[in-house]
One Martini backbone bead per residue (centre of mass of N, CA, C, O) as a GRO file, in nm:
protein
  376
    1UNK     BB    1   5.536   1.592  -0.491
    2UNK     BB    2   5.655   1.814  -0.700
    3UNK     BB    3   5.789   1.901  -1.042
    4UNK     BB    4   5.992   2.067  -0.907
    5UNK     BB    5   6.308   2.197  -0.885
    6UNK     BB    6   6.555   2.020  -0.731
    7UNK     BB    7   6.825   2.163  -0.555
    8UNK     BB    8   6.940   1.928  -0.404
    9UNK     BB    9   7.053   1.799  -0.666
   10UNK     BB   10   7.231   1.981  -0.790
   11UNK     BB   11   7.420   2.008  -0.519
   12UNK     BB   12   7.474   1.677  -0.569
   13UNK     BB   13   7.624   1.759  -0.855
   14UNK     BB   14   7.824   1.959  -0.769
   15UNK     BB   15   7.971   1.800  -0.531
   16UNK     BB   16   8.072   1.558  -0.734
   17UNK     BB   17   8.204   1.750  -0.935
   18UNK     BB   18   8.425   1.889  -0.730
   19UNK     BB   19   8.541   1.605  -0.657
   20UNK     BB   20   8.633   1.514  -0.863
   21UNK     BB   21   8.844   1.749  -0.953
   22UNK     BB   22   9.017   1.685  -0.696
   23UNK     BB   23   9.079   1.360  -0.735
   24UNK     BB   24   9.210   1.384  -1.041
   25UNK     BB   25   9.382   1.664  -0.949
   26UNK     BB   26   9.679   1.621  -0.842
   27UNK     BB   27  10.004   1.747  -0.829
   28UNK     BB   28  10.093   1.456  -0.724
   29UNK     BB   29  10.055   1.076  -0.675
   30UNK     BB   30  10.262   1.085  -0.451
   31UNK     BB   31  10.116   1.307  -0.309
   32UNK     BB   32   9.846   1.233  -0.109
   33UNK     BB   33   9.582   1.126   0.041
   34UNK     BB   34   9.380   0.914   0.110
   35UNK     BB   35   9.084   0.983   0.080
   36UNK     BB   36   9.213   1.083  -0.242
   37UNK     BB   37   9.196   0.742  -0.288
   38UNK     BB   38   9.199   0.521  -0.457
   39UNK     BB   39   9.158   0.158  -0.432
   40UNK     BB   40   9.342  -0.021  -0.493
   41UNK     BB   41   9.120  -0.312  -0.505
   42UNK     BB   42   8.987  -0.356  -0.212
   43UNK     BB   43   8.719  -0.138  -0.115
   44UNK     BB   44   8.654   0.209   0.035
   45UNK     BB   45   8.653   0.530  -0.054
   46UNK     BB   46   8.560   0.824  -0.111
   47UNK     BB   47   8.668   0.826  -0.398
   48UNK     BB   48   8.440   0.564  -0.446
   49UNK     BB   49   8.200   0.741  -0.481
   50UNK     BB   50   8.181   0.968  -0.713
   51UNK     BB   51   8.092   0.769  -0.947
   52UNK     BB   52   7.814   0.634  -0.822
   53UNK     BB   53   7.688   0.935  -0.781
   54UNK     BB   54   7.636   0.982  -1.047
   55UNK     BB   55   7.459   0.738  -1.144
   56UNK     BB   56   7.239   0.815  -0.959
   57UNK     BB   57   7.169   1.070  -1.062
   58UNK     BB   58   7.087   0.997  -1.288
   59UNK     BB   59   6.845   0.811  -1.204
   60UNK     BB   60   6.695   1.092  -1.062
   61UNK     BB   61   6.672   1.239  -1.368
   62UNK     BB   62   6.514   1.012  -1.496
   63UNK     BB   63   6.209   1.083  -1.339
   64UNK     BB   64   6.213   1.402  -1.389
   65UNK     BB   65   6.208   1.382  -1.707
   66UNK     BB   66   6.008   1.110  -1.786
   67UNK     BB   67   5.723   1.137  -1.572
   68UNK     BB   68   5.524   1.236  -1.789
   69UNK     BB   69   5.583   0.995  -1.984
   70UNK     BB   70   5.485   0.715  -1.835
   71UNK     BB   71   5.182   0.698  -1.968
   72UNK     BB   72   5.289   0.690  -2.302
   73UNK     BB   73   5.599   0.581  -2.282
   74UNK     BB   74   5.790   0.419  -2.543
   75UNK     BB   75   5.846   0.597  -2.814
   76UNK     BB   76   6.001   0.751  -3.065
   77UNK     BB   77   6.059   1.032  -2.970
   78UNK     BB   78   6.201   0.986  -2.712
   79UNK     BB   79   6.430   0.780  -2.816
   80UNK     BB   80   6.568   0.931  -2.982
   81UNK     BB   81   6.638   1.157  -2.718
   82UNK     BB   82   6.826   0.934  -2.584
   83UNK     BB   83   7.008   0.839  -2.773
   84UNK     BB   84   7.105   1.136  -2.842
   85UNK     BB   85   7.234   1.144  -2.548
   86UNK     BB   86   7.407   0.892  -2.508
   87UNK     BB   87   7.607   0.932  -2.767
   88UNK     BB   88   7.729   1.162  -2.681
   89UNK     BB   89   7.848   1.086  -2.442
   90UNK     BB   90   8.008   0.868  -2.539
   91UNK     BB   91   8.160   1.073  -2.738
   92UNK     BB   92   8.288   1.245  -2.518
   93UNK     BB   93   8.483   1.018  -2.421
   94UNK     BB   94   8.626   0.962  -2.658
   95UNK     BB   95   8.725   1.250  -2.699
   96UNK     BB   96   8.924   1.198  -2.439
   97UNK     BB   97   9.071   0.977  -2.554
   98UNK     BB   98   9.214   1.107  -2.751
   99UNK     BB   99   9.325   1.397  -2.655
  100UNK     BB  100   9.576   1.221  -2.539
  101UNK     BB  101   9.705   1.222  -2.754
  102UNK     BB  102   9.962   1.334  -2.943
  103UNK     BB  103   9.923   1.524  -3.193
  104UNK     BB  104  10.116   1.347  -3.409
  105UNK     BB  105   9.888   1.073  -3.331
  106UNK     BB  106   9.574   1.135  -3.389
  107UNK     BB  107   9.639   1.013  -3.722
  108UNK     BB  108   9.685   0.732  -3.623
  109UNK     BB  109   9.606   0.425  -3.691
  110UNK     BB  110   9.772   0.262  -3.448
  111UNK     BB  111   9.676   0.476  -3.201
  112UNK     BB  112   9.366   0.399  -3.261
  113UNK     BB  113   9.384   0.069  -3.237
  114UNK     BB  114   9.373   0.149  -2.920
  115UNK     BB  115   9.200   0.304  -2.801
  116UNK     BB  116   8.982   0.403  -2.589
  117UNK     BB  117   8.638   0.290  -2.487
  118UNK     BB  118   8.610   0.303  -2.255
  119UNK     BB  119   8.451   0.497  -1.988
  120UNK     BB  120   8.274   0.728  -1.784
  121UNK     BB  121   8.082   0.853  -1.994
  122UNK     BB  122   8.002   0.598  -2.152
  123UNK     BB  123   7.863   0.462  -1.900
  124UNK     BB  124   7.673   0.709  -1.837
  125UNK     BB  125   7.558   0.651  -2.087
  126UNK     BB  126   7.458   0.337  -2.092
  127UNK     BB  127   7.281   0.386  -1.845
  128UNK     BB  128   7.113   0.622  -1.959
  129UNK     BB  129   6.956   0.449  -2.170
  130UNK     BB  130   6.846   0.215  -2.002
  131UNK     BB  131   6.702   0.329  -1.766
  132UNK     BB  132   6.522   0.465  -1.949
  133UNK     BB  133   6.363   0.250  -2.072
  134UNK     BB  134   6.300   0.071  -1.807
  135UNK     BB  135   6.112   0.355  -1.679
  136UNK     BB  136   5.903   0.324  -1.946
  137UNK     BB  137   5.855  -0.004  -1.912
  138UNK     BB  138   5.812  -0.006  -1.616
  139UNK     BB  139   5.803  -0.032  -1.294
  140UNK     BB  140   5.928  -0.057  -0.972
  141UNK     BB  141   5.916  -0.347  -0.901
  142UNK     BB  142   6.054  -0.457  -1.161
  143UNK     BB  143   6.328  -0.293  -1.073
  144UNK     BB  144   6.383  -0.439  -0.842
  145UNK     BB  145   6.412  -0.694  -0.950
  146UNK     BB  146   6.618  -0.646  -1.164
  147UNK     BB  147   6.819  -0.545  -0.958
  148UNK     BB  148   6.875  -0.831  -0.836
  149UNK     BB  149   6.930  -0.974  -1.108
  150UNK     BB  150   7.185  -0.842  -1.131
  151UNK     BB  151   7.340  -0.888  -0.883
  152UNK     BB  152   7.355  -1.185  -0.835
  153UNK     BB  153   7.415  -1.258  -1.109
  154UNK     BB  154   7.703  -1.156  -1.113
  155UNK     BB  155   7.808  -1.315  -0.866
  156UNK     BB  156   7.805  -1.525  -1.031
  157UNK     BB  157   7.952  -1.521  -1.252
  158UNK     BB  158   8.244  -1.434  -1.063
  159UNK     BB  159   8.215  -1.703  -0.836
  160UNK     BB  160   8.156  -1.970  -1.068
  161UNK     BB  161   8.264  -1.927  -1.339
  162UNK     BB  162   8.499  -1.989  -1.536
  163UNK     BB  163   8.798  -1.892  -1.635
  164UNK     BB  164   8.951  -1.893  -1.927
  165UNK     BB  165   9.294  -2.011  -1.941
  166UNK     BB  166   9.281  -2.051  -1.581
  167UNK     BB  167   9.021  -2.120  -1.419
  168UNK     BB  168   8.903  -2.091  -1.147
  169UNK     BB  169   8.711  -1.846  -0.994
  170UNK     BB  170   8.827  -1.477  -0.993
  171UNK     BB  171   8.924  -1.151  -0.802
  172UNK     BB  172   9.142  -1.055  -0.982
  173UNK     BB  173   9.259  -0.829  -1.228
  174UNK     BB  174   9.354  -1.038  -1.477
  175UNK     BB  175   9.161  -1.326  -1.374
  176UNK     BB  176   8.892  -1.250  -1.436
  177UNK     BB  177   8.594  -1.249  -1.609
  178UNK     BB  178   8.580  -0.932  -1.670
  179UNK     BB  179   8.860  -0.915  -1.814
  180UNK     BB  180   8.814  -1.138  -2.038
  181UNK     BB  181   8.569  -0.986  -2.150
  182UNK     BB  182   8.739  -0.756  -2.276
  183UNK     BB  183   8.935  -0.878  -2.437
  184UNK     BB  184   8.759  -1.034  -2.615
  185UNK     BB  185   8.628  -0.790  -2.715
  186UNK     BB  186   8.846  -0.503  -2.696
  187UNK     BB  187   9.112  -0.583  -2.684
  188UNK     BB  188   9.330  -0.277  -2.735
  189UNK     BB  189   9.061  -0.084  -2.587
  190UNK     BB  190   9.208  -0.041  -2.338
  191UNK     BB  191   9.333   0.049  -2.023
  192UNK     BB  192   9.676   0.172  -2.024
  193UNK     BB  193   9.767   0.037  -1.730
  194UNK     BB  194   9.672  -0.236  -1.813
  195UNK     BB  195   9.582  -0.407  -2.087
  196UNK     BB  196   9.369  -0.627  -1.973
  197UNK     BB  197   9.164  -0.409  -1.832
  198UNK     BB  198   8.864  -0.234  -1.683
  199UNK     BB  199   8.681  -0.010  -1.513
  200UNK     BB  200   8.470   0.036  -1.757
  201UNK     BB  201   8.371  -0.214  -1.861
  202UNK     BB  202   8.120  -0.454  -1.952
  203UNK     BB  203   8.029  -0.629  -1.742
  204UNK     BB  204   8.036  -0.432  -1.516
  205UNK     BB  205   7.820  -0.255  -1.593
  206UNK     BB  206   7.556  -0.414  -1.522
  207UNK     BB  207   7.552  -0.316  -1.202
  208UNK     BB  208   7.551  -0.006  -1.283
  209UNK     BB  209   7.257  -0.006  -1.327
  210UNK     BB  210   7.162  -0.052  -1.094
  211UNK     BB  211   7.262   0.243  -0.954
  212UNK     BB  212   7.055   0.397  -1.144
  213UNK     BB  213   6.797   0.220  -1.019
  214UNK     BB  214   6.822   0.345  -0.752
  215UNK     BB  215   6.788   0.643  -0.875
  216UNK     BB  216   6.493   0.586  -0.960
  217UNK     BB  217   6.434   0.452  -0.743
  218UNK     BB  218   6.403   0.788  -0.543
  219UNK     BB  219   6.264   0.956  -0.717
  220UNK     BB  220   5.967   0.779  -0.699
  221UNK     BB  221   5.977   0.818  -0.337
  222UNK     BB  222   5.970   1.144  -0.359
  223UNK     BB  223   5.676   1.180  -0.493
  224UNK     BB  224   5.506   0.955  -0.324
  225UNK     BB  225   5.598   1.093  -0.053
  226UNK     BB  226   5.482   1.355   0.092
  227UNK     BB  227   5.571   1.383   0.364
  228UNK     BB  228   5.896   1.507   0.435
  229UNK     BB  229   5.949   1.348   0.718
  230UNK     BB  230   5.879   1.057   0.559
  231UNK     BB  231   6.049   1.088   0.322
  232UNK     BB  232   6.369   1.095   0.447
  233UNK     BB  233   6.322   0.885   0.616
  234UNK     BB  234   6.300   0.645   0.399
  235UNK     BB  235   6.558   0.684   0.252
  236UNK     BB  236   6.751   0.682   0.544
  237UNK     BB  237   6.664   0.390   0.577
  238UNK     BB  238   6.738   0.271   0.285
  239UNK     BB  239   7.005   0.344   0.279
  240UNK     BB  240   7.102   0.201   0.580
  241UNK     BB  241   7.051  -0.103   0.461
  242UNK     BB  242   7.258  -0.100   0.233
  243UNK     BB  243   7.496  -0.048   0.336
  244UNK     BB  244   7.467  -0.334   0.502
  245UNK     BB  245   7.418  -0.499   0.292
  246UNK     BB  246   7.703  -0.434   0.189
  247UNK     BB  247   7.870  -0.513   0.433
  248UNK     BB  248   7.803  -0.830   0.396
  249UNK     BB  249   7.850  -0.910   0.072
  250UNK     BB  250   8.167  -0.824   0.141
  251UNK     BB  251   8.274  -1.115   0.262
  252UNK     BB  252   8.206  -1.246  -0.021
  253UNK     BB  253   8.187  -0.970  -0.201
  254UNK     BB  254   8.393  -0.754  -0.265
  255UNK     BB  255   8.459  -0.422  -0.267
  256UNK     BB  256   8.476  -0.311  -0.614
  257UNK     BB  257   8.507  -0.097  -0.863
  258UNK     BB  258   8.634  -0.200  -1.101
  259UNK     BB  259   8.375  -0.407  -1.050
  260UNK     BB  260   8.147  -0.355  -0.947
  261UNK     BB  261   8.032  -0.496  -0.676
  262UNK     BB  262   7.746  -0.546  -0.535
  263UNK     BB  263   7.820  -0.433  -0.259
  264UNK     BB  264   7.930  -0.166  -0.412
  265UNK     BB  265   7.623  -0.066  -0.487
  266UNK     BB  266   7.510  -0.085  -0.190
  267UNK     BB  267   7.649   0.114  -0.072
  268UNK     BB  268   7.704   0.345  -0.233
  269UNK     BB  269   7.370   0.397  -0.250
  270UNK     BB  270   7.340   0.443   0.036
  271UNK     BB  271   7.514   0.721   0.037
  272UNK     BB  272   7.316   0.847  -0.131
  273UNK     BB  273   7.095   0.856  -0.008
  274UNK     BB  274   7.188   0.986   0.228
  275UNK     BB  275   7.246   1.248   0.118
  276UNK     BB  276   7.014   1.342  -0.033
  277UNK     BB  277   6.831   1.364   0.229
  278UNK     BB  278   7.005   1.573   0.361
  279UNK     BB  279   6.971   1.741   0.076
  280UNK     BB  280   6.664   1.799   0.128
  281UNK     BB  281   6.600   1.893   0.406
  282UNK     BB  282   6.778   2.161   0.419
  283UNK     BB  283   6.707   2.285   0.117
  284UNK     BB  284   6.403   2.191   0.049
  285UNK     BB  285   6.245   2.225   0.353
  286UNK     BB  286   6.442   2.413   0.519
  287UNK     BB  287   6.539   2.675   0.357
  288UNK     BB  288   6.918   2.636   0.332
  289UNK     BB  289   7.063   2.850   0.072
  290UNK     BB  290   7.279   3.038   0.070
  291UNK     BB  291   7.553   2.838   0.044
  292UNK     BB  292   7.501   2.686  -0.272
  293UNK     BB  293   7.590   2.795  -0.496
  294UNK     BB  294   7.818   2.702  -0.625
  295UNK     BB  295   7.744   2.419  -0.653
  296UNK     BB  296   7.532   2.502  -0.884
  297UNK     BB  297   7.717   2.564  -1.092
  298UNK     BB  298   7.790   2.279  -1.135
  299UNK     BB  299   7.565   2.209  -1.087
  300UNK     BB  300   7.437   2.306  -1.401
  301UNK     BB  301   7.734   2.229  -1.587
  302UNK     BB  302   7.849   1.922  -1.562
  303UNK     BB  303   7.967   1.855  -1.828
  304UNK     BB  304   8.154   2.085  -1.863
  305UNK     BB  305   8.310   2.059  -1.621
  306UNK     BB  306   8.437   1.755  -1.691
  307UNK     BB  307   8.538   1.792  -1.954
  308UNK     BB  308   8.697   2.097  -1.902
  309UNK     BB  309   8.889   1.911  -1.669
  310UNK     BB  310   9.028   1.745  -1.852
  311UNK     BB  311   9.157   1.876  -2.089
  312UNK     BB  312   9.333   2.084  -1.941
  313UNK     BB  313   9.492   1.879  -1.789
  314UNK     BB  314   9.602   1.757  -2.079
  315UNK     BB  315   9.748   2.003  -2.148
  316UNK     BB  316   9.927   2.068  -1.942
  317UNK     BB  317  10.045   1.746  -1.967
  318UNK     BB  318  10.161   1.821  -2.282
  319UNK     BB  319  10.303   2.059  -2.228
  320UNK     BB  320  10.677   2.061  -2.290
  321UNK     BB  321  11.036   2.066  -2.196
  322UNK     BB  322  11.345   2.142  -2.225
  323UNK     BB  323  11.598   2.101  -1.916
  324UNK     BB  324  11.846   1.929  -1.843
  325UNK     BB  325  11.794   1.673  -1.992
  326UNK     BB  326  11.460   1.752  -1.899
  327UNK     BB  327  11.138   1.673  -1.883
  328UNK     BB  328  10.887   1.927  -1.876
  329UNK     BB  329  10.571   2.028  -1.790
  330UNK     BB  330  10.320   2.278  -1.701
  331UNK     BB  331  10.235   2.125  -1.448
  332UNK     BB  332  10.503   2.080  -1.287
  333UNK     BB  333  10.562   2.397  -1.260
  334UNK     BB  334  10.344   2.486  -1.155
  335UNK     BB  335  10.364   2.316  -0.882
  336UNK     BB  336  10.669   2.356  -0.768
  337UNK     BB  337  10.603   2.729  -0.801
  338UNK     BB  338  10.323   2.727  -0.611
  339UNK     BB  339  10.372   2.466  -0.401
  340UNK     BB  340  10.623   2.231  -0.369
  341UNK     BB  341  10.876   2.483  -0.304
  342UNK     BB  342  10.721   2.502   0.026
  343UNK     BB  343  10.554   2.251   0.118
  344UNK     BB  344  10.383   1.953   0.190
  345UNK     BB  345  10.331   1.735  -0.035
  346UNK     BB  346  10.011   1.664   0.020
  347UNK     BB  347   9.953   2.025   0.058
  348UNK     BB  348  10.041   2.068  -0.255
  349UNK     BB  349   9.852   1.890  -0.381
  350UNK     BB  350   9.602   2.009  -0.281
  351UNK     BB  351   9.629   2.274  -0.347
  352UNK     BB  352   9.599   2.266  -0.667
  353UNK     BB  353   9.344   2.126  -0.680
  354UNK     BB  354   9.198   2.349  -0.560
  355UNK     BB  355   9.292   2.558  -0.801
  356UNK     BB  356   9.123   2.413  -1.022
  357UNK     BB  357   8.825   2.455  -0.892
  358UNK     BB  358   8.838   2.780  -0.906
  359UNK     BB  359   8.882   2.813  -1.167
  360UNK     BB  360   8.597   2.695  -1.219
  361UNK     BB  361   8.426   2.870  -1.032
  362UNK     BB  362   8.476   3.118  -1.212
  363UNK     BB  363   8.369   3.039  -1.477
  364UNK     BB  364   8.081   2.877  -1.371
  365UNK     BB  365   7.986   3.157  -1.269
  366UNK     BB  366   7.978   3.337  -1.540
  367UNK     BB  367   7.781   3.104  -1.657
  368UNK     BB  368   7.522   3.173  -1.472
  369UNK     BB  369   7.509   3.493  -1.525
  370UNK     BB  370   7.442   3.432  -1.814
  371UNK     BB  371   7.291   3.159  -1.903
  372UNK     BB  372   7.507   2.915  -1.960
  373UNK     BB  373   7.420   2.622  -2.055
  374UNK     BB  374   7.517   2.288  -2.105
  375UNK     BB  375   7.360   2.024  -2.315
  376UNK     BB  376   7.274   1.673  -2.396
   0.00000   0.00000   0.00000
C-alpha cells in the first residue's frame, strides 16, 4: 500500500471526535440512554470505546507520520518533535482542567495544589510520546512481544501484589493497586469525583501503551499486505481474535475502563481493528466517498473539536444566576426550554447533545472550506 493519505483514517477519527462529544454532553446526566454511560464500573458499553479508539488511532498515525524516518530511527531532531507535541498535548488537557475551577479560584493556590494532572489529553499525549520512541526503536516483533508483556505483566501486577494498608489484591475502586499508586504518586491531583483513584492514572497507562501498539502494528500490517482484499481480511481477522481473547481473559481479569485491563485493551482494541478494516473497505478500496465529508471535518480538525467542545460545555455550565433562591447555569436553561419542557427525558438528553454536535459540525465545515486545519 502506498503512503498516501488514508481517508479511512480520518474518517474513523472523526466519527470517534462525533461519538465523543455526543456522549460527553447529554442534556442531563440523570436521563440518558444506556448505550451513551460508561459502565459502572466492570464491563464494556459502546461509550466505553470511544477513548481506547483515540489511542488506536494514535498508533496508527504514528506509523503513517514516521514511518519514513524508520530506517534512520529516534534522532535529535524528530525526538525534539515527539517531545514538543507530546508536551502541548499533556498541557492542553491541564489547561482544561484548570478552566473548570470558578473564574475567581483560577490563581488560588489552594485550588491549584488541587488541580487534577491525569486526564484524556494527558494520556494520549504519554502514549503518543512512548509508542513514537517505541516504533522508531524497534520492529513489529518486539513490538508484539512488548505489547504482551505490559498486558500480562499489568495483569500480574493487579491480580497478585497485596496492596499496600489494604491487605490482598483487590480489583475494587478504591482499594486496587493502582488506585493507590495514584494516591501515593499524585497525592490530591485526582479525578475530583472520586479524589482516591483516578480513571486516567499513572499505572493503568501501562497497558493503554499496550492500545497505542495495537495501533502501530495495524498500521504496519496495512502497508505489508499488498493485496486489498487479503489487507482486510487480516486486519478483520486479527480483529475478530483479539475481541476472544478479551472476552476470555475478561472471566479472569474483568474488562474496566477505569484500570484499564488487559482483557479491556484486547477487546476494545479488536473492535477497532474491525472498524478501521470496514472503513478501509468501503472507503478507500470501494471508493464510497460521497458521504463522509461531515466525519472528515471532524477527523481533520480532531484536536480543535475535542478542546473546544470541552470548553464550551464549560462555559455554558459556568455561565448560572439566581433565581426564587436557586441557581440556574446557562446549559440547563438551554436544556429544559429547548428540549426538557416538551420531550421525554432520555430523548431530551440525546437532542441537546446532538445539538451540541451540529453546532460543531457547521464550525468545523467553515473551518475544512477555509482549510483551517489547527495541529499540535
Amino acid at each position: 500500500m502506498h503512503r498516501e493519505r488514508l481517508l479511512s483514517l480520518d474518517f474513523f477519527r472523526g466519527a470517534t471526535i462525533m461519538a465523543m462529544i455526543l456522549v460527553n454532553n447529554p442534556g442531563t446526566w440523570s436521563a440518558t440512554y444506556a448505550p451513551l454511560r460508561h459502565a459502572a464500573w466492570n464491563g464494556c458499553t459502546p461509550t466505553d470505546l470511544i477513548f481506547p479508539f483515540f489511542l488506536f488511532i494514535v498508533g496508527v498515525s504514528i506509523h503513517f507520520a514516521y514511518e519514513r524516518h524508520k530506517p534512520v530511527g529516534l534522532h535529535r531532531k524528530i525526538f525534539v518533535k515527539i517531545t514538543k507535541r507530546a508536551v502541548i498535548l499533556f498541557a492542553l488537557g491541564i489547561l482544561m482542567a484548570w478552566f473548570t475551577l470558578p473564574l475567581e479560584r483560577m490563581i488560588d493556590l489552594d485550588r491549584l495544589a488541587v488541580l487534577r494532572i491525569p486526564g484524556v489529553l494527558q494520556r494520549i499525549g504519554v502514549v503518543f510520546f512512548f509508542c513514537s520512541i517505541i516504533y522508531l526503536t524497534t520492529g513489529w516483533l518486539a513490538q508484539v512481544r512488548l505489547a504482551a508483556f505490559l498486558l500480562v505483566g499489568y495483569y500480574l501486577l493487579m491480580v497478585l501484589v497485596p496492596v499496600p494498608g489494604v491487605g490482598p489484591s483487590t480489583l475494587d475502586p478504591e482499594t486496587n493497586l493502582a488506585a493507590w499508586f495514584d494516591r501515593l504518586i499524585l497525592g490530591n491531583h485526582l479525578w475530583s469525583q472520586s479524589k482516591t483513584w483516578d480513571p486516567e492514572g499513572i499505572l493503568s497507562t501501562l497497558p493503554a501503551l499496550a492500545t497505542g501498539i495495537l495501533g502501530m502494528l495495524t498500521g504496519q500490517l496495512l502497508h505489508a499486505v499488498k493485496n486489498p482484499a487479503e489487507r482486510v481480511t487480516w486486519i478483520f481477522l486479527s480483529g475478530s481474535a483479539l475481541i476472544i481473547a478479551g472476552l476470555v481473559w475478561d472471566l479472569a481479569f474483568p474488562m474496566n475502563k477505569a484500570l484499564w485491563t488487559s482483557s479491556y485493551v484486547l477487546y476494545t482494541g479488536g473492535w477497532a481493528m474491525q472498524a478501521l478494516a470496514a472503513s478501509h473497505w468501503i472507503i478507500d478500496i470501494r471508493m464510497y466517498q460521497s458521504w463522509i465529508k461531515p466525519f472528515l471535518y471532524f477527523g481533520m480538525n480532531a484536536i480543535f473539536a475535542f478542546v473546544a467542545s470541552g470548553i464550551v460545555a464549560k462555559i455554558l455550565l459556568r455561565v448560572t444566576w439566581s433565581s426564587n433562591g436557586t441557581t440556574e447555569s446557562l446549559w440547563n436553561y438551554m436544556y429544559q426550554h429547548a428540549f426538557g419542557n416538551w420531550m421525554e427525558p432520555s430523548l431530551a438528553s440525546l437532542s441537546f447533545a446532538l445539538t451540541l454536535v451540529l453546532v460543531f459540525y457547521a464550525i468545523l465545515r467553515w473551518m475544512y472550506g477555509k482549510k483551517i486545519f489547527i495541529k499540535v
